[in-house]
C-alpha positions as CSV (number, residue, x, y, z in Angstrom):
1,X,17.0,-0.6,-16.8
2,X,16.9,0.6,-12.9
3,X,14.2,-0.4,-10.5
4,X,13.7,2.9,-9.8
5,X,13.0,4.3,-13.8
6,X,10.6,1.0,-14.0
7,X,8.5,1.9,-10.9
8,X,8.4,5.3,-11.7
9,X,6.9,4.4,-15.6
10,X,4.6,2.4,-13.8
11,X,3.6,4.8,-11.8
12,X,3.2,7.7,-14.5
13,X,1.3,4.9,-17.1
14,X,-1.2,4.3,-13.7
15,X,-1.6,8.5,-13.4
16,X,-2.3,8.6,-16.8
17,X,-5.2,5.5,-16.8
18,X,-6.6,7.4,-13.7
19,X,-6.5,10.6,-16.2
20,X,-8.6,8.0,-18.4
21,X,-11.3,7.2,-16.5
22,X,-11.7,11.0,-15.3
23,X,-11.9,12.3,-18.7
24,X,-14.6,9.9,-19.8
25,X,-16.6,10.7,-17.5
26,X,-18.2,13.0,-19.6
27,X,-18.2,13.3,-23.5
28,X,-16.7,16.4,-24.0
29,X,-13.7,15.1,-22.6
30,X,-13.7,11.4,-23.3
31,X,-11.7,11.8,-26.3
32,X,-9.1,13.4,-24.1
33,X,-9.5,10.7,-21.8
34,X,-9.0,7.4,-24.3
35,X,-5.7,9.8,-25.7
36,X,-4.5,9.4,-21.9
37,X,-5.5,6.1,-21.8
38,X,-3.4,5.0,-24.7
39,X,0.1,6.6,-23.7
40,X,-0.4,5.0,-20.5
41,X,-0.7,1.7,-21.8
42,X,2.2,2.4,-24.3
43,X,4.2,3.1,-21.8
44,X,2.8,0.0,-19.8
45,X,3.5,-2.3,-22.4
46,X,7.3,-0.6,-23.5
47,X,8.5,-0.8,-20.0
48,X,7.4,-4.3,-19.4
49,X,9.3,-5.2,-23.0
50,X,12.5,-3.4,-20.8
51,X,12.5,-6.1,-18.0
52,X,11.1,-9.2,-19.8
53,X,13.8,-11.6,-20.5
54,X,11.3,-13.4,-24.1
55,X,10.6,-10.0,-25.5
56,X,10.6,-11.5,-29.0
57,X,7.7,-14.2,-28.4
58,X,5.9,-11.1,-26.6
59,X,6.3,-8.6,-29.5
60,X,4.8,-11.8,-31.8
61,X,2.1,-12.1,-29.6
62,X,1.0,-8.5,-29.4
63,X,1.6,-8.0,-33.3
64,X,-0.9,-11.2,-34.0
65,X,-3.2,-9.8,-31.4
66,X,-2.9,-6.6,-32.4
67,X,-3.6,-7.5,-36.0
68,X,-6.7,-9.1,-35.1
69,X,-8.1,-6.4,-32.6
70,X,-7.7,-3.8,-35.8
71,X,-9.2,-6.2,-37.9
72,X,-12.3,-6.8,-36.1
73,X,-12.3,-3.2,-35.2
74,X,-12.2,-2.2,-38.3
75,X,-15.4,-4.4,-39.5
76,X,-17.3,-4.4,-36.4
77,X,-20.5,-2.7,-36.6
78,X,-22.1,-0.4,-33.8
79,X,-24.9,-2.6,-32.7
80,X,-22.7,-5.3,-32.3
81,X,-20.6,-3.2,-29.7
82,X,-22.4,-4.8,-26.8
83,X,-21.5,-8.3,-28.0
84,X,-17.8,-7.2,-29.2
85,X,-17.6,-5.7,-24.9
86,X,-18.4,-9.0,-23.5
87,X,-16.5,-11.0,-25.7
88,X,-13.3,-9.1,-24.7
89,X,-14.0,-9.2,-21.4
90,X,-14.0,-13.3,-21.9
91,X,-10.2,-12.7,-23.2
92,X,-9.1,-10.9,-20.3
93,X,-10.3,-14.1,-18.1
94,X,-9.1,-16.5,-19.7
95,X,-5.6,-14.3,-19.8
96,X,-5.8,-14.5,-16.2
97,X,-6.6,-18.3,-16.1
98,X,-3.3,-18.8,-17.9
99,X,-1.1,-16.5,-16.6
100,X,-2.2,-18.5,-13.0
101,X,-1.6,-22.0,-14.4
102,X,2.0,-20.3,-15.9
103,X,3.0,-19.3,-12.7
104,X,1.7,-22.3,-11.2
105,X,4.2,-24.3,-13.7
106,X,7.4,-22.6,-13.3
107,X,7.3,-20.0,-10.1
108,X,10.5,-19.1,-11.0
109,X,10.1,-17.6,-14.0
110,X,7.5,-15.3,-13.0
111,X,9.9,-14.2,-10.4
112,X,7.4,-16.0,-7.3
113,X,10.5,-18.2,-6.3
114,X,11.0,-22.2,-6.1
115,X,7.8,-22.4,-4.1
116,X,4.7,-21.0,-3.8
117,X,4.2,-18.9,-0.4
118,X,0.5,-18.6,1.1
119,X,-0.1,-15.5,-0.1
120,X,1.0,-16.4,-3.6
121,X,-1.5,-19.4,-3.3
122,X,-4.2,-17.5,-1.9
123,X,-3.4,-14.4,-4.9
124,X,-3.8,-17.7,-7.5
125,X,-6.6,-18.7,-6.4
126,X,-8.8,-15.4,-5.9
127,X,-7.8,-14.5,-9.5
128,X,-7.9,-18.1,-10.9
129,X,-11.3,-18.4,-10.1
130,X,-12.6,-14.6,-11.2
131,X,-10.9,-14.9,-14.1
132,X,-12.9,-18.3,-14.9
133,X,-15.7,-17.1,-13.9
134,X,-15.4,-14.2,-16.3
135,X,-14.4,-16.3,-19.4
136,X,-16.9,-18.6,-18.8
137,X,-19.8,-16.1,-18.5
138,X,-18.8,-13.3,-21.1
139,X,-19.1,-15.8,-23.9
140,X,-22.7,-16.4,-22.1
141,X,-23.2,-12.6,-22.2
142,X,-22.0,-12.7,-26.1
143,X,-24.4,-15.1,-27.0
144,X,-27.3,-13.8,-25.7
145,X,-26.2,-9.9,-26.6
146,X,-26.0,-11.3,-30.4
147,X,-28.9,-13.2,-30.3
148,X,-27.4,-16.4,-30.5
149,X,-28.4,-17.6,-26.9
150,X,-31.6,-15.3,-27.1
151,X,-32.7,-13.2,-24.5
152,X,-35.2,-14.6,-22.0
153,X,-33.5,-16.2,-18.5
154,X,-32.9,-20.0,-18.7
155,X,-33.6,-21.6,-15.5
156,X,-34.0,-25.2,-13.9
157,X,-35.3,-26.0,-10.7
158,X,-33.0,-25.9,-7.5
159,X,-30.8,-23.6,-9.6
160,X,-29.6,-21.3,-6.9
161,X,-29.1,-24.1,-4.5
162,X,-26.9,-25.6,-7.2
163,X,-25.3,-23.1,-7.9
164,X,-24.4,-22.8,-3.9
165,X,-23.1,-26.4,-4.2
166,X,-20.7,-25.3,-6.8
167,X,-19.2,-22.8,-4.6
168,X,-18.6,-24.6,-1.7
169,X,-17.0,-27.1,-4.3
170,X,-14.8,-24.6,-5.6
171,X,-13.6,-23.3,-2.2
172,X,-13.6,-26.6,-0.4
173,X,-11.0,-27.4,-4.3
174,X,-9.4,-24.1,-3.6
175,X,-8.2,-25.1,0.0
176,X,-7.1,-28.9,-1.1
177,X,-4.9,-26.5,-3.4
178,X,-3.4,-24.2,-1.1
179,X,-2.7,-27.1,1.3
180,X,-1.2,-29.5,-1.2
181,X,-0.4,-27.1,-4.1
182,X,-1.6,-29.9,-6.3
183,X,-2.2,-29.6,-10.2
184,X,-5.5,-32.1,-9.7
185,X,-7.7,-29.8,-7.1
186,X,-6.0,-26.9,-8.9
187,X,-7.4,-27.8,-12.6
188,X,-11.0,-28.9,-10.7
189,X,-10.8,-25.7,-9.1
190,X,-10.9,-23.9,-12.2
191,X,-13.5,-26.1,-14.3
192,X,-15.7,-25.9,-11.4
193,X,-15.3,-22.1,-11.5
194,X,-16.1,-22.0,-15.6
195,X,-19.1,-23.6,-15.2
196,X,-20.2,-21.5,-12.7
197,X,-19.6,-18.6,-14.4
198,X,-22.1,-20.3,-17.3
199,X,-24.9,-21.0,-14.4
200,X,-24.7,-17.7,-13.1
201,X,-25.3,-15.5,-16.2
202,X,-27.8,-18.4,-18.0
203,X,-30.8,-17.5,-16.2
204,X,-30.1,-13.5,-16.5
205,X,-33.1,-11.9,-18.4
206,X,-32.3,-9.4,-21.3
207,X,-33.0,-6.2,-19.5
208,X,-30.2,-7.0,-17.0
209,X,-27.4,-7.6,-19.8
210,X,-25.8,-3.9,-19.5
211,X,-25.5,-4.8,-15.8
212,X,-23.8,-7.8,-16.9
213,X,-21.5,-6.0,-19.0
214,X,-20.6,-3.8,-16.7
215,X,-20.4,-6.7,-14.0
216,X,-18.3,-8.7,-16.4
217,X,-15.9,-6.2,-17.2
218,X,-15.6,-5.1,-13.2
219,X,-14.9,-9.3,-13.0
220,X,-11.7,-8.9,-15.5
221,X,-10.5,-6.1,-13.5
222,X,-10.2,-7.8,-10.3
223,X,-8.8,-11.0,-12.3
224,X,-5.8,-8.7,-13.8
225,X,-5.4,-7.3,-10.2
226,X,-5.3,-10.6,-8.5
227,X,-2.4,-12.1,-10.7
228,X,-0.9,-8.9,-10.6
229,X,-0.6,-9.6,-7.0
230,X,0.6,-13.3,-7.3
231,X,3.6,-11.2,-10.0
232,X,4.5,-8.3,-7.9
233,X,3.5,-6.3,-11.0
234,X,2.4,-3.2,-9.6
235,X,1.5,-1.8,-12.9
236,X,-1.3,-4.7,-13.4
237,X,-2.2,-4.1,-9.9
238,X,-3.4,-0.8,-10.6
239,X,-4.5,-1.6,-13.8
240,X,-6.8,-4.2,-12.7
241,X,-8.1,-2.5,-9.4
242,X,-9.3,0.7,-11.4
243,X,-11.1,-1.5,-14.0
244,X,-12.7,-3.5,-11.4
245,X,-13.9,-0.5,-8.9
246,X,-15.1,2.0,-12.2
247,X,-17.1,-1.5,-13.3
248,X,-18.5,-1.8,-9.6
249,X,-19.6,1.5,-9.4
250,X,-21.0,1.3,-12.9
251,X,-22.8,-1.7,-11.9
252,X,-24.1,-0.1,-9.0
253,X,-25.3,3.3,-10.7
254,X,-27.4,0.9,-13.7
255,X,-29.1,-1.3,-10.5
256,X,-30.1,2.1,-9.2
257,X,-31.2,3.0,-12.2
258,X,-33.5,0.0,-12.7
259,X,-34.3,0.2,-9.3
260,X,-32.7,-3.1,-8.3
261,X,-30.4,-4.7,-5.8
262,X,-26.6,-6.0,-7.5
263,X,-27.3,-9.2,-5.6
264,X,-30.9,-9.6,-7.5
265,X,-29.5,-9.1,-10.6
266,X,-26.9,-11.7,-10.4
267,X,-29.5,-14.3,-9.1
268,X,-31.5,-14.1,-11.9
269,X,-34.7,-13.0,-11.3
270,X,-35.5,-10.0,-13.5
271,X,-36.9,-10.8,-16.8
272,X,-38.2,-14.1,-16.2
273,X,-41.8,-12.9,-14.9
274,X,-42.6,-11.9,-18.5
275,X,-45.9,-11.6,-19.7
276,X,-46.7,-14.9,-21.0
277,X,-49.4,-14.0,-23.7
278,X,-48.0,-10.4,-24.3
279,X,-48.3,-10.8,-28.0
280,X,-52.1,-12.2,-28.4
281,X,-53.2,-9.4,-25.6
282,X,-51.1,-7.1,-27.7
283,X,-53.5,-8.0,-30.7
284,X,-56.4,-7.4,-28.8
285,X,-55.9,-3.5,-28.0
286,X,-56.2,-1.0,-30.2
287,X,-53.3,1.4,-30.7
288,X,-53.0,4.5,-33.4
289,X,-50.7,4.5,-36.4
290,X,-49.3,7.4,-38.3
291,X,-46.8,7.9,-41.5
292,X,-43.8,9.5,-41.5
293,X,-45.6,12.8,-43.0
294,X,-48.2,13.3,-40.0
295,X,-45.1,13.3,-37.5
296,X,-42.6,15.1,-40.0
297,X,-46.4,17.7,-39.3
298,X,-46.5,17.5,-35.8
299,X,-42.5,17.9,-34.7
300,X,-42.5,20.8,-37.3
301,X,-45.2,22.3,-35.2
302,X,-43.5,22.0,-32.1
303,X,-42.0,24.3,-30.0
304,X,-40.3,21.5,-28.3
305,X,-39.1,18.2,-29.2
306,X,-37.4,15.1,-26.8
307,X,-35.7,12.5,-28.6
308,X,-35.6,9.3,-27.1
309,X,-32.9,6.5,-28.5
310,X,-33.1,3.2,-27.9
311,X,-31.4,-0.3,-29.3
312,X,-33.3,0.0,-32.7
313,X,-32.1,3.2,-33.4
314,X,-28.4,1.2,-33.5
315,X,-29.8,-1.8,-35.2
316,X,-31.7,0.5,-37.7
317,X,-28.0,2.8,-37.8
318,X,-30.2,6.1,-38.0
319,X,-28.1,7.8,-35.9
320,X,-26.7,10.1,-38.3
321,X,-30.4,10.2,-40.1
322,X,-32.0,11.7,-37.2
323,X,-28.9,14.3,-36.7
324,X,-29.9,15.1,-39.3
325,X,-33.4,15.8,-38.4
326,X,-32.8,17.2,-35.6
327,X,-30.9,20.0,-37.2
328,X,-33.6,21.0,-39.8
329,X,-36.1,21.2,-36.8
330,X,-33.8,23.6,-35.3
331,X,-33.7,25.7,-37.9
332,X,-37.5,25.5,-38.2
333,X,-37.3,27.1,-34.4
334,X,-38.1,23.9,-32.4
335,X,-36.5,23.0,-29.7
336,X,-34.5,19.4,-29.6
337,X,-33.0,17.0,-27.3
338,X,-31.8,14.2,-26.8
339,X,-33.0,12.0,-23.3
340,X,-30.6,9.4,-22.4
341,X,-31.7,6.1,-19.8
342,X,-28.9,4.6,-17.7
343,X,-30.0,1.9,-19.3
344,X,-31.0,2.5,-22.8
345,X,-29.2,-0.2,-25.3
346,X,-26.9,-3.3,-24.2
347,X,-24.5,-1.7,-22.8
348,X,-23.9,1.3,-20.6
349,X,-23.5,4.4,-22.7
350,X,-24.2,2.8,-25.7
351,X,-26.5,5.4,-27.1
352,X,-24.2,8.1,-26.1
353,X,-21.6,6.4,-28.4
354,X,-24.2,6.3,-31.2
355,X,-25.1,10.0,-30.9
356,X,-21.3,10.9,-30.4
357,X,-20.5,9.5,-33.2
358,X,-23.0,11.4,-35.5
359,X,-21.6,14.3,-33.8
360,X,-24.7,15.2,-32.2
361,X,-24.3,18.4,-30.0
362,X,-22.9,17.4,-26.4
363,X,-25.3,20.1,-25.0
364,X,-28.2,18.2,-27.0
365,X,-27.7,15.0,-25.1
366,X,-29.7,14.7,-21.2
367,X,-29.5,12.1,-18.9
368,X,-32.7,10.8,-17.5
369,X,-32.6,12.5,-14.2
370,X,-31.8,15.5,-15.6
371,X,-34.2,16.0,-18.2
372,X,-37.3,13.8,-16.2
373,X,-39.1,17.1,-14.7
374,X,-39.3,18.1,-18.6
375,X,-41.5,15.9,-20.3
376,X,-44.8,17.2,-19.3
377,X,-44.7,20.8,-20.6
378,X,-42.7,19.0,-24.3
379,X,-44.9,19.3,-27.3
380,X,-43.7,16.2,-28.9
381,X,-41.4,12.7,-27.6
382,X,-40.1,11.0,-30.8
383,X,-39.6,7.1,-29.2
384,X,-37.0,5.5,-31.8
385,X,-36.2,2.0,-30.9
386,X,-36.7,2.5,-27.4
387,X,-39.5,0.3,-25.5
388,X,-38.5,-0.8,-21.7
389,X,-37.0,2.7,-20.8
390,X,-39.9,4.7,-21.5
391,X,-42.8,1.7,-20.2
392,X,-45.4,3.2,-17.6
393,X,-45.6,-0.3,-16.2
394,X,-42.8,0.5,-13.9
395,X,-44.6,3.2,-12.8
396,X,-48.2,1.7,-12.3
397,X,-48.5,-2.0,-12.1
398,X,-46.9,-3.8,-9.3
399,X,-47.2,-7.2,-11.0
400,X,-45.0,-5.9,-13.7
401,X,-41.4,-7.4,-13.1
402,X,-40.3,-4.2,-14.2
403,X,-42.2,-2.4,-11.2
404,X,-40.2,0.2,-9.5
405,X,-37.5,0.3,-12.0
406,X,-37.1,4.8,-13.5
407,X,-38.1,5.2,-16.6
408,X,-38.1,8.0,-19.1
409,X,-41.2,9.4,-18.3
410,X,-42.0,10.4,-21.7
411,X,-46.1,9.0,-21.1
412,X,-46.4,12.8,-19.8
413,X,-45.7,15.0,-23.2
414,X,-48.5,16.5,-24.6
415,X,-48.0,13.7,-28.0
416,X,-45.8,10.4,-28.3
417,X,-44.5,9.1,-31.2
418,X,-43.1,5.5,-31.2
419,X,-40.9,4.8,-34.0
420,X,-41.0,0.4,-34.5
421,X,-41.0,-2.0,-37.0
422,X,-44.2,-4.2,-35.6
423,X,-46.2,-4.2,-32.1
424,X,-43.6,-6.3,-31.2
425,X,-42.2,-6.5,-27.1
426,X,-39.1,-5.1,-26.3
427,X,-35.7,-6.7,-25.3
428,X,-37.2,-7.7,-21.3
429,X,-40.5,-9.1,-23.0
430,X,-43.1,-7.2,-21.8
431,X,-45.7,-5.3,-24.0
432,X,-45.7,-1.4,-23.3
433,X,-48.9,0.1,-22.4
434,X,-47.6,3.4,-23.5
435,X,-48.4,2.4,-26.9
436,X,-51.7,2.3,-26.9
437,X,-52.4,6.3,-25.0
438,X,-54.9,8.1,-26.4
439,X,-51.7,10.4,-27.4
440,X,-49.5,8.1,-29.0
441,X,-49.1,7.6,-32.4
442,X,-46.8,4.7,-33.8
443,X,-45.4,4.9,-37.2
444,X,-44.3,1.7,-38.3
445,X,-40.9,0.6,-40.2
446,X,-37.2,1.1,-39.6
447,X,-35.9,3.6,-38.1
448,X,-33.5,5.1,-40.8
449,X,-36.2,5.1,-43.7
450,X,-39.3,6.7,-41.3
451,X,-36.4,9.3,-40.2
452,X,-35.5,10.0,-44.2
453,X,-39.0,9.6,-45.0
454,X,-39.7,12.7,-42.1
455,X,-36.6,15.1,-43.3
456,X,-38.0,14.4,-47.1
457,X,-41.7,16.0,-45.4
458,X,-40.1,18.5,-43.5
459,X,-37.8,19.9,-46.4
């Protein structure tokens, strides 16, 4: 096959990725925009087949990976989305890692030549690094998305300046490499680089971890682009440099939204200043409780109604329940919808994929700044699983580490009702002094049952 037809593949697959990202950018065109996204990395992958000499061991390896990926698709369950993100993002480092220490190897089979040039050492070493980095601290990011790790930042003193040793280590490795091209600092190089990408993410609180994500997966992007560089493979150049930049911006939108700096978020600092006896002050305040029947009484009686979602809504998968809901209480006349933080969930647009998927009405669905000016002339705010997006803390207590951060400011409708299973903090720690309004009620127990439990009252 002609240089020419494989460039110009290349370069349709990278029109067609760019189609991707454009179409989900919003989600009444996002299943347009995976379609695109697909065919280009069909054609990606069939033209690369074309011009690789082991097209048999690839084929092998993209059947038993592909086998897997359905697999694990197939069982995967929505909350554990977040967790499923990261840990592919930890693949496409260590892909990188390998592909370096390949090339490395044997230069001339990756088409480098019989030695490395300085720009093909420098290329190795950029996405060498990232890529380790990324492995390293996406399995981090797993673990404490699935619980495993838990959420609250793990620290030791002198971290940061410890973590600023590694660095220079890394480099100082990084140059012995490019002026000896030497496995040993090469190998060094890298270790030093994985377990700085486990120090980095360690001491990240919870209410950071869809910043991580997104940080994590812009990470990969550069990785791919990086070896891209060291293979002349234009297409993973591309590839890699639109995954990366869409991840940076991402990051950078979700630090707005919290009202942070990306370097601040990276250093660890946010959900470490927790309140240390949140739960025996939370025993000492008094809050109101409701059942399911007294708000199935006061949404039906609305003329308005905001719907909050937060992480227990996924965990609870009422999703479809509160679709549900949400349809009888139009037909009763009220108005519903739907108000979406940046941040809401583990992982950006995770509750837009929970709503999307019980086909909730696009038009239904509001973003935070969009629907902000709204709350105070709303009858009722049904809070389902949601606790650090909608916390007036942000708003009025400077020693709060959440201080500053947007929130959903749903503290101003007219009633509040919290849907949780206890008193409980949220993911960041902190107790929520919206609970404890003279207007809030809470109504205690999961999500799906209190939202089957309201339809049943409102039938």
């Amino acid at each position: 096959m002609s240089a020419n037809f494989v460039a110009l593949a290349y370069l349709a697959a990278a029109v067609l990725f760019i189609l991707a990202l454009k179409g989900l950018s919003s989600p009444v065109s996002a299943r347009r925009g995976n379609l695109f996204g697909m065919v280009g990395m069909t054609i990606a992958v069939l033209i690369t087949l074309t011009v690789t000499h082991n097209w048999l061991y690839v084929v092998l390896a993209i059947a038993a990976g592909g086998s897997v990926g359905a697999l694990v698709a197939r069982r995967i369950q929505m909350t554990a989305m977040p967790e499923l993100v990261a840990a592919m993002h930890s693949l496409v480092g260590l892909a990188a890692v390998l592909i370096a220490m390949a090339a490395f190897n044997n230069p001339v089979a990756y088409g480098i030549g019989e030695t490395l040039h300085a720009s093909n050492r420098i290329e190795l070493f950029i996405g060498t690094f990232v890529g380790a980095i990324t492995f390293t601290g996406s399995i981090i990011a797993f673990g404490k998305l699935s619980g495993k790790l838990g959420s609250r930042p793990l620290r030791f003193a002198g971290q940061h300046w410890f973590n600023l040793l590694l660095g220079a280590l890394m480099v100082a490795f990084g140059v012995a490499f490019f002026l000896t091209q030497s496995w040993t600092p090469f190998l060094i190089m890298t270790v030093i680089a994985m377990v700085l990408g486990v120090l980095l993410i360690m001491p990240i609180g919870g209410a950071d971890m869809p910043v991580v994500v997104s940080m994590l997966n812009s990470y990969s992007g550069w990785a791919a682009a990086g070896i891209g560089f060291t293979l002349n493979n234009n297409m993973l150049i591309i590839a890699g440099s639109l995954v990366g930049s869409s991840g940076a911006i991402l990051s950078y939108i979700m630090c707005k939204a919290m009202n942070r700096s990306f370097f601040n978020v990276i250093l660890g600092g946010f959900g470490g200043e927790t309140i240390a006896d949140a739960a025996g002050d939370t025993a000492q305040k008094i809050y109101r409780s409701g059942s399911a029947d007294d708000a199935a009484f006061l949404m039906g009686n609305a003329d308005s109604v905001i719907i909050v979602p937060g992480y227990g809504l996924a965990v609870a998968r009422a999703q479809h329940a509160i679709n549900e809901m949400s349809k009888i209480l139009n037909e009763k006349g009220v108005k519903v919808r739907y108000a979406i933080h940046p941040v809401a969930g583990r992982m950006p647009g995770h509750m837009n994929v929970l709503l999307a998927e019980a086909e909730v009405p696009y038009e239904q669905v509001v973003e935070m700044d969009e629907i902000n000016n709204e709350f105070a002339d709303t009858d009722v705010v049904l809070v389902i699983g949601a606790n650090d997006v909608v916390n007036p803390s942000a708003k009025n207590d400077k020693s709060s580490p959440i201080y500053g951060m947007p929130i959903l400011d749903a503290y101003k409708a007219r009633t509040v009702l919290v849907v949780k299973r206890s008193m409980a903090t949220g993911y960041a720690g902190l107790d929520n002094e919206l609970f404890y309004l003279d207007k809030t009620m809470m109504v205690f127990g999961d999500a799906k049952k209190v939202v089957e439990d309201v339809i049943k009252a409102l039938a």
